[in-house]
N, C-alpha and C positions, 0 to 999 in steps of 0.2 A: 504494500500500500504506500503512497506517496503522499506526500504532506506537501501544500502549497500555502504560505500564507503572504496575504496579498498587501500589498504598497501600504493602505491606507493605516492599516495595523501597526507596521514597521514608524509610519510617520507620528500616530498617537503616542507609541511610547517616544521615542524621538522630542514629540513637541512638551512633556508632561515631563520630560528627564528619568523618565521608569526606566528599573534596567532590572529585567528578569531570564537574562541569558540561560542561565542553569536553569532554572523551573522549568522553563518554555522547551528546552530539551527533552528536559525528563516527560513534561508532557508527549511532545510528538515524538519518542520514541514509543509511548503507550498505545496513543491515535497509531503506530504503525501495525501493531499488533493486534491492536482489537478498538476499533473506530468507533464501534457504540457502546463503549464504557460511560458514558457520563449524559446528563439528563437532556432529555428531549425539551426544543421547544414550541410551541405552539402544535403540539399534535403530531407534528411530523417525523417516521421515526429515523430521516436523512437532514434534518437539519437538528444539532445539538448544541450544548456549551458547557463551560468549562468556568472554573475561578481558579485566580492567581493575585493572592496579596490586595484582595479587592477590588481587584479587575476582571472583570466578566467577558471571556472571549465567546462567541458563537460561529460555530462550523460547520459547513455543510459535508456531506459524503455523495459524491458523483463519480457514478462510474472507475472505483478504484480508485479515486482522487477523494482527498479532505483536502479542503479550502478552510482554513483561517480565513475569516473575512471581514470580522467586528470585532469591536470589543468596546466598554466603556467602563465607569467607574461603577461598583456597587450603588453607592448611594444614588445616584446621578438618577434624575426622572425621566429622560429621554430610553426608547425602548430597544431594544435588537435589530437590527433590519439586516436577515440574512439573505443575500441575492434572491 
């Protein structure tokens, strides 16, 4: 399974000075192994997410690809918008 995760993600942590290099490994090593380890969202059982230090990633699964593709702050009111 291949792990993609996408610009906008890379820039979030970037613009917020987050630096979760090792967790984020550990994670997608795990997404390599078994992609629907962690909670579905809205229903769907190809789009999921993930926490990290308070940061709420959401990932889709296509076709032997996971895409990183969001993420935002726990607290934060704005919602997930996975492709």
């Amino acid at each position: 399974m291949k792990v993609v995760i996408d610009k906008s993600v890379f820039l979030f942590l970037k613009e917020n000075k987050i630096k979760l290099s090792q967790q984020l490994k550990t994670v997608i090593s795990h997404l390599k192994l078994n992609p629907k380890m962690y909670a579905i969202i809205a229903n769907d059982d190809c789009i999921r997410h993930f926490i990290i230090k308070g940061i709420d990633f959401g990932y889709m699964i296509d076709d032997g690809v996971v895409i990183i593709s969001d993420c935002r702050f726990v607290k934060s009111n704005t919602k997930l918008k996975v492709r």
